[in-house]
Structure formats: structure tokens, C-alpha cells
DRENDO-1510 file (C-alpha; in Angstrom, 1 decimal, always signed):
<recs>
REC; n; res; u; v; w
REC; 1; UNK; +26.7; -23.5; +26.6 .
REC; 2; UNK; +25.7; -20.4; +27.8 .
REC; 3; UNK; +29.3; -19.9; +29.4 .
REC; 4; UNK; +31.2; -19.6; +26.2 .
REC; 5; UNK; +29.0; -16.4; +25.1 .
REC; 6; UNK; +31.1; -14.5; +28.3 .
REC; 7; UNK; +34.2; -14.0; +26.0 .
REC; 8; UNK; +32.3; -13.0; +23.4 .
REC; 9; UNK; +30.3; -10.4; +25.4 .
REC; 10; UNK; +33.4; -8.8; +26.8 .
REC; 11; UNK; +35.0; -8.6; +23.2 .
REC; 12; UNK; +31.7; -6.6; +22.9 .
REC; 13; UNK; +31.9; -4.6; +26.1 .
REC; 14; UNK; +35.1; -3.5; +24.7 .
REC; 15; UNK; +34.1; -2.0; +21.7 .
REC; 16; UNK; +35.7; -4.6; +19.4 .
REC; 17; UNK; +33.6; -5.7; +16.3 .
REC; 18; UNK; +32.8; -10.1; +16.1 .
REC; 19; UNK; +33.7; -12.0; +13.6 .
REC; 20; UNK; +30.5; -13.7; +11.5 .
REC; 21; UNK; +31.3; -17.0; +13.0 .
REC; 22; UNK; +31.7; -15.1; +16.9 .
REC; 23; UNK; +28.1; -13.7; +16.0 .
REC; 24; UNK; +26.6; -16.8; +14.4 .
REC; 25; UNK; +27.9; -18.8; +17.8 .
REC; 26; UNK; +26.8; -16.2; +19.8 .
REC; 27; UNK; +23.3; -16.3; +18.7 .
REC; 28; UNK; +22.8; -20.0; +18.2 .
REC; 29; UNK; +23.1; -20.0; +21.5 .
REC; 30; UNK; +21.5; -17.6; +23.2 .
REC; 31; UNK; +18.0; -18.5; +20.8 .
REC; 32; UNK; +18.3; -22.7; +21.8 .
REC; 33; UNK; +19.7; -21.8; +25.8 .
REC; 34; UNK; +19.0; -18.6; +27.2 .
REC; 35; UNK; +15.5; -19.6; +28.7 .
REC; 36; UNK; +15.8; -16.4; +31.2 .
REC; 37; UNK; +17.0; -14.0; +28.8 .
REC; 38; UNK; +19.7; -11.9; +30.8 .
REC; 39; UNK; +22.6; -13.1; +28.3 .
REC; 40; UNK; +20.0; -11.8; +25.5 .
REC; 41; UNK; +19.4; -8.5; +27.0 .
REC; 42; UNK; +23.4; -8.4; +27.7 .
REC; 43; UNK; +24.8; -9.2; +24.5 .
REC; 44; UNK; +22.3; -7.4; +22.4 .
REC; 45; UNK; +22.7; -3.8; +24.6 .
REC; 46; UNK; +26.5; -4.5; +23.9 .
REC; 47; UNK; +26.2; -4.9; +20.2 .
REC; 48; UNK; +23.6; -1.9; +19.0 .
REC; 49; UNK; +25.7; +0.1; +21.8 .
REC; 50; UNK; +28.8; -1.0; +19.7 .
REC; 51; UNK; +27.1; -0.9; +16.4 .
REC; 52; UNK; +26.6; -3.8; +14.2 .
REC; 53; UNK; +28.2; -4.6; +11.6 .
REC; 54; UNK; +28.0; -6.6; +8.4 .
REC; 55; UNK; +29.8; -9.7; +9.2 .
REC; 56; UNK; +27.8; -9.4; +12.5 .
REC; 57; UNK; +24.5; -9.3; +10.7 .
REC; 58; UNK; +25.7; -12.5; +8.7 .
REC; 59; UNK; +26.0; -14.4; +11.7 .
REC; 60; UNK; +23.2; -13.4; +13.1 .
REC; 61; UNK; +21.7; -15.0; +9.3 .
REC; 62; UNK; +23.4; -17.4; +9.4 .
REC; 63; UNK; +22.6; -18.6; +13.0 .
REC; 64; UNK; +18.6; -18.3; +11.4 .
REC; 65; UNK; +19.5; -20.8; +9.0 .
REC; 66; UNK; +20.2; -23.5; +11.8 .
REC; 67; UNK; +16.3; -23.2; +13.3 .
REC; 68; UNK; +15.0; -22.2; +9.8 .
REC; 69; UNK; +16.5; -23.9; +7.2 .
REC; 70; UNK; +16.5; -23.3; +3.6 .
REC; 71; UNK; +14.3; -25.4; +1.1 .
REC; 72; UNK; +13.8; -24.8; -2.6 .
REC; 73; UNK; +10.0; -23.8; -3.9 .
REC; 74; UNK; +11.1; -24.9; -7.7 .
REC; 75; UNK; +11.8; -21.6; -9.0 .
REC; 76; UNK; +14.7; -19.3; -10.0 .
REC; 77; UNK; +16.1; -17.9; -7.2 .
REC; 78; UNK; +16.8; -14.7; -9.8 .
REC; 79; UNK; +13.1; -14.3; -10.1 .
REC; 80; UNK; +11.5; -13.7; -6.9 .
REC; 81; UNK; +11.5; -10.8; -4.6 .
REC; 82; UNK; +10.6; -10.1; -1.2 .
REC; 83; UNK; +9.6; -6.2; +0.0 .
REC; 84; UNK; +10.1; -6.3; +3.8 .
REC; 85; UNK; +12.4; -4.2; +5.4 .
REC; 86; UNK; +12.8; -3.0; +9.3 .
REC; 87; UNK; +10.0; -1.1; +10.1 .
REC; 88; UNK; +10.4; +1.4; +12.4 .
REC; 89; UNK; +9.6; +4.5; +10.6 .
REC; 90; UNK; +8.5; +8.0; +12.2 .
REC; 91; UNK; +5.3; +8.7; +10.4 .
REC; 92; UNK; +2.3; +6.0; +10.7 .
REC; 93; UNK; +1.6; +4.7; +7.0 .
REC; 94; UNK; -0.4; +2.4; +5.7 .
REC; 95; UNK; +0.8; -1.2; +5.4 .
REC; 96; UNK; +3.0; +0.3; +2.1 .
REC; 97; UNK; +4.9; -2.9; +1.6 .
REC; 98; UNK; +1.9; -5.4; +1.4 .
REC; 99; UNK; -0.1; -3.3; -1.6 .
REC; 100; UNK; +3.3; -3.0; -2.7 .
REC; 101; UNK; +3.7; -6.8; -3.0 .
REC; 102; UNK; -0.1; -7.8; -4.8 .
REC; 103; UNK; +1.1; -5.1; -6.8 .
REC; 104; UNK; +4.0; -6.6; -7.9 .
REC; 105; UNK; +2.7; -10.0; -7.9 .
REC; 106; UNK; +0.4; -8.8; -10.3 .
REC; 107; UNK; +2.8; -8.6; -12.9 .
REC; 108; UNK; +3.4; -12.2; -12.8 .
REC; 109; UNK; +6.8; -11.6; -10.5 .
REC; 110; UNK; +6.8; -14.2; -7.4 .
REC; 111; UNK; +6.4; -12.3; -4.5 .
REC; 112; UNK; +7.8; -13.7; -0.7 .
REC; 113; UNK; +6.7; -11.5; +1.3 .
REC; 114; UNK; +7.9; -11.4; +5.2 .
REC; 115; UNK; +5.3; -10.6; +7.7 .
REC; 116; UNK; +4.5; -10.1; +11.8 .
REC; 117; UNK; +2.2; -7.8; +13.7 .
REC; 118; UNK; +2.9; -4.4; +14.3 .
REC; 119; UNK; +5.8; -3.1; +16.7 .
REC; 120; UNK; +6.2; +0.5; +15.9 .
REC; 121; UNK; +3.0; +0.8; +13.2 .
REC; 122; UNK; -0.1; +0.6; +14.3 .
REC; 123; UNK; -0.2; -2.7; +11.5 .
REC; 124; UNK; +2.2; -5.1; +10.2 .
REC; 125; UNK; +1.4; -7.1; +7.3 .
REC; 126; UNK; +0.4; -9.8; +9.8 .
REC; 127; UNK; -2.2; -7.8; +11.5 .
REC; 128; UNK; -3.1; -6.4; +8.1 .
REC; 129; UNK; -3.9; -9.8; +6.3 .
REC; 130; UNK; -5.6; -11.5; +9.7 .
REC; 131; UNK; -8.6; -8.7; +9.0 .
REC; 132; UNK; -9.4; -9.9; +5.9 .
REC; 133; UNK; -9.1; -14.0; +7.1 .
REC; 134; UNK; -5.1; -15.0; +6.3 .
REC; 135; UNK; -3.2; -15.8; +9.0 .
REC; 136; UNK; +0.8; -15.9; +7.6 .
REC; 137; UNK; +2.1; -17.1; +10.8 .
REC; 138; UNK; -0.2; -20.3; +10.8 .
REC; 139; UNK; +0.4; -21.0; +7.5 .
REC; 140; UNK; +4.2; -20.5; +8.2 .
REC; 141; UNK; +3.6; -23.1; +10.8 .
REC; 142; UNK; +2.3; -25.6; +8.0 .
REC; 143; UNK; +5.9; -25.9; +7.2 .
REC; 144; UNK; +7.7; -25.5; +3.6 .
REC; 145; UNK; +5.7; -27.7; +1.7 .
REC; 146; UNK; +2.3; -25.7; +2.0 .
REC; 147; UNK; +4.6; -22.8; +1.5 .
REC; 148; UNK; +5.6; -23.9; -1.7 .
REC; 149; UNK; +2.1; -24.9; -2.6 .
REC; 150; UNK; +0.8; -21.3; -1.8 .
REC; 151; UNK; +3.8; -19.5; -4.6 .
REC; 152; UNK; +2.7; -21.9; -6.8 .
REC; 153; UNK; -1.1; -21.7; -6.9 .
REC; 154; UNK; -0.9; -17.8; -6.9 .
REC; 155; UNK; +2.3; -16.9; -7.5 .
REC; 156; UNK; +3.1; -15.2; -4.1 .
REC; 157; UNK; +3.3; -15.9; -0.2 .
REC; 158; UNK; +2.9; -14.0; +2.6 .
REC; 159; UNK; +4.3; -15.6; +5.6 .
REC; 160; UNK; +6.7; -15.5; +8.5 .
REC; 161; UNK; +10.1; -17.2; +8.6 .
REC; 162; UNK; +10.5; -17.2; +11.9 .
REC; 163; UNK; +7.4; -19.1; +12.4 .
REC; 164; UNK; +8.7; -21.8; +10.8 .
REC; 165; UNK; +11.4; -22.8; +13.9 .
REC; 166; UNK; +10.3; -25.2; +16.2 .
REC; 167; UNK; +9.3; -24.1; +19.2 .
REC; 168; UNK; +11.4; -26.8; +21.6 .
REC; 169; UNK; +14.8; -25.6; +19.7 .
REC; 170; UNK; +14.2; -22.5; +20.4 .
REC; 171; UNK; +13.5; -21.6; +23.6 .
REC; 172; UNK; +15.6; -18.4; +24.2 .
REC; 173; UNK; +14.2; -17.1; +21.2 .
REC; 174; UNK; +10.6; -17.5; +21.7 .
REC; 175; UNK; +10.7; -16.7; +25.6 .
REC; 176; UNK; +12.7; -13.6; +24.7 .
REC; 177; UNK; +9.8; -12.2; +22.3 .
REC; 178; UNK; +6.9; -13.6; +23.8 .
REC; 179; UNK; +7.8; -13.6; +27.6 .
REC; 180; UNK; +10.8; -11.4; +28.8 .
REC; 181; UNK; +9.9; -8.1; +26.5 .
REC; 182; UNK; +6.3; -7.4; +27.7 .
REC; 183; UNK; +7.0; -8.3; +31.0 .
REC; 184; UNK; +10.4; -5.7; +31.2 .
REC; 185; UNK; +9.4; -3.2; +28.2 .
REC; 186; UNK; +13.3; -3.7; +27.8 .
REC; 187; UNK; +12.1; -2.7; +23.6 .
REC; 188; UNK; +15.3; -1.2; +22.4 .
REC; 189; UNK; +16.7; -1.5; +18.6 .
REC; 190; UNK; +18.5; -4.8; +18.2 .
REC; 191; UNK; +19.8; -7.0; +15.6 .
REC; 192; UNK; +16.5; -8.6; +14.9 .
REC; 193; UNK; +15.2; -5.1; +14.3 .
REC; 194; UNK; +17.6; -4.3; +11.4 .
REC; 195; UNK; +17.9; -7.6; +10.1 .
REC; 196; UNK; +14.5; -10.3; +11.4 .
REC; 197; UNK; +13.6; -10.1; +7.3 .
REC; 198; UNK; +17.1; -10.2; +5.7 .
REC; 199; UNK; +16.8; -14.0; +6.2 .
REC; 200; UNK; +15.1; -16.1; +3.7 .
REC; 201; UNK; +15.0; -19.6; +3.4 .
REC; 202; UNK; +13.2; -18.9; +0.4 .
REC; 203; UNK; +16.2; -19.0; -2.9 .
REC; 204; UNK; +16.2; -15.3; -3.7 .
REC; 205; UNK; +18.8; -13.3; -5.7 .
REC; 206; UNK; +17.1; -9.7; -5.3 .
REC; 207; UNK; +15.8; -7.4; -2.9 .
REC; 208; UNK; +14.2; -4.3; -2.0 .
REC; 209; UNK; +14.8; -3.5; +1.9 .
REC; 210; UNK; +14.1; -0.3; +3.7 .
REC; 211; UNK; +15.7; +1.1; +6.8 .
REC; 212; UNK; +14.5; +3.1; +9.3 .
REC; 213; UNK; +17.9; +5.0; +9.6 .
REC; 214; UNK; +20.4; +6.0; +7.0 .
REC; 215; UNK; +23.1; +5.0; +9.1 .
REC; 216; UNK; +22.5; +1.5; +8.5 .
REC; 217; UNK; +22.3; +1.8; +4.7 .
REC; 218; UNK; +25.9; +0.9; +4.2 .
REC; 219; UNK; +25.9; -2.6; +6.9 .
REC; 220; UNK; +22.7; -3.8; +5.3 .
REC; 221; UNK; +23.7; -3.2; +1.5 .
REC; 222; UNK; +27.0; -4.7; +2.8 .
REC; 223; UNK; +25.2; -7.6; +4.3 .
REC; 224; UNK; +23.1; -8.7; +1.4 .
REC; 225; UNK; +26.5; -8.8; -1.4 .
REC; 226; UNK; +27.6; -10.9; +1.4 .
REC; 227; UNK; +24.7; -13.2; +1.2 .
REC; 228; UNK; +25.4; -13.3; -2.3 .
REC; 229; UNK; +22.4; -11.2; -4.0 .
REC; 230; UNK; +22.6; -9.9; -7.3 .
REC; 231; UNK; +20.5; -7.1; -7.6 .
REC; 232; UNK; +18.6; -4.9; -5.0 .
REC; 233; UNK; +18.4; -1.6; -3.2 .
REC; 234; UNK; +18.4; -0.9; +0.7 .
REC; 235; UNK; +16.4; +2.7; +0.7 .
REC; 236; UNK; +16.0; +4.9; +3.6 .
REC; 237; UNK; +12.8; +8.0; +3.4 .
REC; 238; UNK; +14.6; +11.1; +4.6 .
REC; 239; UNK; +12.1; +12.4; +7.3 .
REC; 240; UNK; +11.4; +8.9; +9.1 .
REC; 241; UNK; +10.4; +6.5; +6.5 .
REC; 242; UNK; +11.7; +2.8; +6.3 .
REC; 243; UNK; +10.6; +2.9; +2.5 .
REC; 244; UNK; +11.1; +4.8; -0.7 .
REC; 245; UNK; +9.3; +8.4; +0.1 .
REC; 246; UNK; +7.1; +10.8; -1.8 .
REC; 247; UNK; +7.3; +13.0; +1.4 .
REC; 248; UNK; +11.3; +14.1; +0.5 .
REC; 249; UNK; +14.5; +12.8; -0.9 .
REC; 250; UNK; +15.1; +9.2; -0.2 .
REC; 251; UNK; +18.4; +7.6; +0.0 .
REC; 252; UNK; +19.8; +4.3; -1.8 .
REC; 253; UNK; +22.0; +1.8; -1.8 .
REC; 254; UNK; +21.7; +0.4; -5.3 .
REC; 255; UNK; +23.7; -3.1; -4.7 .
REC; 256; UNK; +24.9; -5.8; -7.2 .
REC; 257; UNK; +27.4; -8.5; -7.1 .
REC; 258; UNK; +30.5; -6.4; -7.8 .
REC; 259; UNK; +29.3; -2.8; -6.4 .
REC; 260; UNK; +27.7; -0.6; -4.2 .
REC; 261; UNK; +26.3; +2.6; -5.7 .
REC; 262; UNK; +24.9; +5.6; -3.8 .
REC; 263; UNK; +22.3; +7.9; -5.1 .
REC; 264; UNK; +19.6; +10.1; -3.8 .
REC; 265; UNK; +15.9; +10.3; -5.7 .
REC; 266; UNK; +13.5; +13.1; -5.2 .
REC; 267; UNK; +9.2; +12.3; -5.4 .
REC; 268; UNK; +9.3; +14.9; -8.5 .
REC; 269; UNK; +12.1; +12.6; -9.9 .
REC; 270; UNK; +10.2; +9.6; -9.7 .
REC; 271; UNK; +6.9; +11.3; -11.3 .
REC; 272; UNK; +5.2; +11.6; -8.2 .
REC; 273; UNK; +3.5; +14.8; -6.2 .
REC; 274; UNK; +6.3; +15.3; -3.2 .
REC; 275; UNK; +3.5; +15.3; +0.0 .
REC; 276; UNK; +3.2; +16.3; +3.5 .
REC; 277; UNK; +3.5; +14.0; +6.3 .
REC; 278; UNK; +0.2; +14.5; +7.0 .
REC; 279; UNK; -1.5; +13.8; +4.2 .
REC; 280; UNK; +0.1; +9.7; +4.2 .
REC; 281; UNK; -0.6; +9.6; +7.8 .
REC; 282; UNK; -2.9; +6.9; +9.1 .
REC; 283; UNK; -4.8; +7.7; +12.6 .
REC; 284; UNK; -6.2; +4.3; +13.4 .
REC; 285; UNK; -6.2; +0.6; +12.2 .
REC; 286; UNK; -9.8; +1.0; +10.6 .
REC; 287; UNK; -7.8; +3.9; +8.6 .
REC; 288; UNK; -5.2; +1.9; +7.3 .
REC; 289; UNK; -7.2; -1.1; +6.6 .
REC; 290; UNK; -9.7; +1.5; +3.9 .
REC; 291; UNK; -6.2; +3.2; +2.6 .
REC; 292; UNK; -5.5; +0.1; +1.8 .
REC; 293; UNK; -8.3; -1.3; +0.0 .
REC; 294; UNK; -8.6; +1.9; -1.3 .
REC; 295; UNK; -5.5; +2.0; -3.4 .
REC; 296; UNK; -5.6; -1.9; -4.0 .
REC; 297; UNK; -9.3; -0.9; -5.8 .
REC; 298; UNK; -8.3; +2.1; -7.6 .
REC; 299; UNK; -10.2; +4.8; -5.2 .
REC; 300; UNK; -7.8; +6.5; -4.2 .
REC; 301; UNK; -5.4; +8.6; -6.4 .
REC; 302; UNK; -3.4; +10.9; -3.7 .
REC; 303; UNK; -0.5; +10.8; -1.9 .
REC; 304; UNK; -1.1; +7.2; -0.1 .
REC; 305; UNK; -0.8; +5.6; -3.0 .
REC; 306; UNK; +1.8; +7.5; -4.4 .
REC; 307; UNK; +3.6; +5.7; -1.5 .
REC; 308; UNK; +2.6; +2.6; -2.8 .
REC; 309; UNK; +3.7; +3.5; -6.7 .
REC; 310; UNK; +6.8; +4.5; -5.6 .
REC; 311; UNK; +7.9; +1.5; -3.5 .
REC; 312; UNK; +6.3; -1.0; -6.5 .
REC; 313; UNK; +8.6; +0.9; -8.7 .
REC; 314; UNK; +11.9; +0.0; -6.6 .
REC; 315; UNK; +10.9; -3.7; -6.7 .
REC; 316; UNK; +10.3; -3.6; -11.0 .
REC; 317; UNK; +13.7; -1.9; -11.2 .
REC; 318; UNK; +15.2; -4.6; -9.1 .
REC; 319; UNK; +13.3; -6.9; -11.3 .
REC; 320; UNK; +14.9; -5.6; -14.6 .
REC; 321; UNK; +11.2; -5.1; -15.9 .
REC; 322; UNK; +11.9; -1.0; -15.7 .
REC; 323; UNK; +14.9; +0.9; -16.4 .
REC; 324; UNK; +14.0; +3.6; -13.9 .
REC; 325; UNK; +12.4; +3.9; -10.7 .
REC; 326; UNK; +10.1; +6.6; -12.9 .
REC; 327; UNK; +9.2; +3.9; -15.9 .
REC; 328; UNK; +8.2; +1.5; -12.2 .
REC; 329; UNK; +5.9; +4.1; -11.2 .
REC; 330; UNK; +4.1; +4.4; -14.4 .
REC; 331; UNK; +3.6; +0.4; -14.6 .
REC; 332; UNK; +2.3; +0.4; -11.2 .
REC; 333; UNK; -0.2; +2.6; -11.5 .
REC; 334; UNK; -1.5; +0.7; -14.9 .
REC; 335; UNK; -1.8; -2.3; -13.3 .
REC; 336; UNK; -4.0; -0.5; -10.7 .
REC; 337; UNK; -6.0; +1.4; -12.9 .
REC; 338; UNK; -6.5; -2.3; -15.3 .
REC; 339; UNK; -7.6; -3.8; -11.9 .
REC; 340; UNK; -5.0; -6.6; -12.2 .
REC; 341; UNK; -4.0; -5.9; -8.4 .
REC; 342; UNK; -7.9; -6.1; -7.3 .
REC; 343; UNK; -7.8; -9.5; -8.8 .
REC; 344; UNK; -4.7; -10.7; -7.6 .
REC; 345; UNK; -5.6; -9.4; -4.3 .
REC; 346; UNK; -9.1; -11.4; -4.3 .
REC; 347; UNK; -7.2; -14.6; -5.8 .
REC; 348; UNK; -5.0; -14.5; -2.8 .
REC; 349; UNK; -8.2; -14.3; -0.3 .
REC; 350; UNK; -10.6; -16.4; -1.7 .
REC; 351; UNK; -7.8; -19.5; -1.5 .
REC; 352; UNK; -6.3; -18.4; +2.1 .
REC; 353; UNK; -8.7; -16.2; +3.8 .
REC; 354; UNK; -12.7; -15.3; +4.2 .
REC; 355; UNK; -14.2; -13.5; +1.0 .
REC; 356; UNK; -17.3; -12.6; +3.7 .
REC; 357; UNK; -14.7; -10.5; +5.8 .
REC; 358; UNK; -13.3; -8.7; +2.7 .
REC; 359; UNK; -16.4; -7.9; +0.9 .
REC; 360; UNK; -17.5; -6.5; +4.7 .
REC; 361; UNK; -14.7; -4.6; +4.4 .
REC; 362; UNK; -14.7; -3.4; +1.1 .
REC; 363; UNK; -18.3; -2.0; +1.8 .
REC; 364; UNK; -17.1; +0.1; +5.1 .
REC; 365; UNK; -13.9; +1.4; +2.7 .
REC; 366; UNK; -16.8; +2.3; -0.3 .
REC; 367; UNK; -14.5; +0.5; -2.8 .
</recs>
């Protein structure tokens, strides 16, 4: 009941950390009761003002896995990856993470990739894919077994987990997203900002997540040994991106079972031109929709899709099919340049989406 969140809320008030049980509690209830939102606003303000932390972030994961639960695609769990990470980040991009993922995919690498419409960006994947005819919250809404059916036709999904929940069990959640926050423009950083995609009921062992602050390198590295991954990286662009960044130094959390390591790269480190904000900078959606197809088809060799090489690179190290970020860099861009991700890209559309909208598309981008 929505009473037995007050204790919890003044532990919070009071500066004291929860317990991943406290949190999990806490947020089962607030997403299946809190139908006016006030205990949501309340609690979350407390927490970011407080400052999550790791076994917070696990029961906030955790209390994801009760309206979302897990379900096995058939696959090892040590061979598929997903790229999202928190968005947030200071310069407008491109959708990096989705040409990332065909990329990736392309390789033959199963691919689960998180995605929702844009919040900060001016596109998230979501927004991004419904231009060319896929809709990944509808198909999330399908339920696991078209899931499954999608990674296994092409090898990769791109879909939403939190589309999955049903809408009666989770009233707080859903009037908190798609009621209470337009209405108050209450849009502060919360939980579900650092941690919506951590969450997968999709079997995975390794990740790639980036942040859109350093300071929450260490929780979210933290989080994910906790969750029992063996291999990933949670990277942070210095200079406001939530990805690995050819604009500057990026910092990363390098996690495995046993350890945390901590090490900054450089773009000239990773074989890559080091750019200016500017020049990866996207002005409209029509913009980042041609970047896109742009470096999907091979037209474009500047600093946009050195964004993308770099970011495909983190994911083949994570992968074990590269021994550095720099030998992930060169693979991406040969599976560019053989036209592998065009194909994989067009697989994926033809089967989900509207091959009339692409090739409309692909004629306004002059790829």
C-alpha cells in the first residue's frame, strides 16, 4: 500500500541510502498504486537529491522484473548485446546507438536493442525506426514470443521493454509518463533516467551503456557486476556525450565478473580524427534521419560516422571479436565499406517496416 512507502521516503529525506529490497518495495509500488503521482514525484526528488546508488538501482531492476518478466529467446545469454545507455547528452547527434547496433548485427552478433522516442535528442531510436515503417513499441506489445521470432529471423530486435508491462498492473507507471509529466513539466533526472535500459528480460551477459555524466560511471558499472554480467563497459564522452566520443577523451568503466577497471581513451587513440562539436551536430530530424542513412550506405566518411565506428568498436571489444577498441574501429568501418550493414539494415525493414518509405528516404539522403 501506498502508506508503507512513508518510512521509506523519510529514510530518504534523511539522507540515508535504501537497501535493494527498500528500493525494489518502494518502486513496485509506486508503478502498480500511485495513480496520482505525488508519492512518485516525492520519492524520486528524495533519491536523485540523495543520489542513487547501486543497490538502489538493483531494486529499482529488480522491481522491472515483476511487470516485465524475463523469458529466454534460445540463445546464449554470453552472446548477445544491447547498446542503449541514458541519453541525455549535451550535443544533438545522430541516433549513434541504432547504426551502431545494424552495425554490429552485421557481424552476425545478436543485437537487443532498447528503444523510446526522444526526451533530450531530437530522436530516439523509436522515433528513428517509425520513419522508415518499424514501430518497436508495437512490436514490444506483441509480447515475447514475436520478440523471439524477430532475433531469430534477422538476428537482432529493436524494441522496448517497458512496453511489454501490462497496462492495468501498472497504473502508476504509465500515468506518471504519459499523464502527470506533460501536464507539470516536473522533467527532472530520476532513476528511470540512469537506469530505464539496464533492465533486460532478454538473457544477456555483456554490455555497452553510456552515461550522460561521469559521476554515475562507478553506480552503473557497480550495478551491472551486480546483475551478474560478465563483460561490458559503462563510457561517458567528456564534453556532454552519453557515448564513446571522437569529440575528446572519454571515460570507462571496463567491468567483468571479478573487477572494475578505469581507463580513459583519446579519438587519436582509437584511430579516429578527434572532431569539433559542430561538425557531429544534427540541426533537425530530417538531418539526423540523412546522417544516418548516410553512414548506414557508406556516403559519408567524416566525423558522424566516426561516432558511429567508435561506439561499434566498444561493443566488438565487449564481444571478444577485437582486442582493442582501435582493431573495433577498423572492423566497423569494413563492414560499412563491404555494404554488409546496408543489407542488414534493408533485411530488418523489408520484414518489419515499409521498403516504399526507406527507398523515399534514401532518395532525399542521395544514398
Amino acid at each position: 500500500m501506498l502508506k508503507d512507502l512513508l518510512p521509506i521516503i523519510q529514510k530518504l529525506t534523511e539522507g540515508q541510502d535504501l537497501t535493494a529490497s527498500e528500493a525494489e518495495k518502494a518502486f513496485s509500488i509506486l508503478e502498480s498504486e500511485d495513480e496520482e503521482s505525488y508519492f512518485f514525484y516525492t520519492f524520486l526528488a528524495a533519491l536523485h537529491t540523495k543520489g542513487e546508488t547501486s543497490d538502489e538501482l538493483l531494486g529499482f531492476c529488480k522491481a522491472n522484473q515483476h511487470f516485465v518478466p524475463g523469458f529466454s529467446v534460445g540463445l546464449n545469454a554470453d552472446r548477445i548485446i544491447d547498446l542503449s545507455g541514458t541519453g541525455g547528452d549535451m550535443i544533438k547527434t545522430p541516433n549513434i546507438s541504432t547504426a551502431a547496433s545494424f552495425i554490429v548485427a552485421s557481424k552476425g552478433i545478436v543485437v537487443v536493442k532498447q528503444a523510446f522516442f526522444g526526451v533530450t535528442g531530437l530522436m530516439g531510436s523509436a522515433d528513428l525506426m517509425q520513419e522508415f515503417g518499424v514501430d518497436p513499441l508495437a512490436i514490444s506489445r506483441e509480447g515475447p514470443q514475436r520478440i523471439g521470432s524477430i532475433i531469430k529471423q534477422v538476428g537482432m530486435v529493436i524494441y522496448h521493454a517497458n512496453s511489454m508491462a501490462k497496462p492495468e498492473e501498472r497504473k502508476g507507471y504509465f500515468n506518471f509518463w504519459l499523464k502527470r509529466v506533460p501536464e507539470t513539466g516536473l522533467a527532472f533526472v530520476t532513476a528511470y533516467h540512469l537506469a530505464a535500459n539496464v533492465y533486460s528480460p532478454i538473457p544477456m551477459k555483456r554490455r555497452v551503456y553510456g552515461v550522460f555524466s561521469e559521476k554515475y560511471l562507478k553506480p552503473l558499472s557497480e550495478l551491472f557486476k551486480k546483475l551478474e554480467y560478465s563483460k561490458g563497459l559503462v563510457v561517458h564522452g567528456v564534453g556532454g556525450l552519453d557515448e564513446v566520443s571522437n569529440i575528446g577523451p572519454t571515460v570507462i568503466h571496463e567491468f567483468t565478473t571479478d573487477t572494475i577497471r578505469e581507463y580513459t581513451v583519446t579519438p587519436v587513440g582509437l584511430g579516429v580524427r578527434e572532431a569539433q562539436p559542430y561538425e557531429i551536430r544534427v540541426a533537425s530530424r530530417d538531418e539526423s534521419i540523412q546522417d544516418f542513412l548516410k553512414i548506414i550506405y557508406s556516403k559519408d566518411k567524416g566525423p558522424k560516422r566516426d561516432l558511429v565506428l567508435v561506439n561499434a568498436a566498444a561493443a566488438f571489444y565487449t564481444m571478444d571479436e577485437v582486442s582493442t577498441l582501435k582493431d573495433g574501429v577498423d572492423l566497423a568501418l569494413n563492414l560499412i565499406d563491404e555494404q554488409k550493414v546496408a543489407d542488414k539494415f534493408e533485411e530488418y525493414v523489408k520484414l518489419y517496416g515499409d521498403l516504399k518509405k526507406l527507398e523515399s528516404l534514401k532518395s532525399k539522403a542521395q544514398v
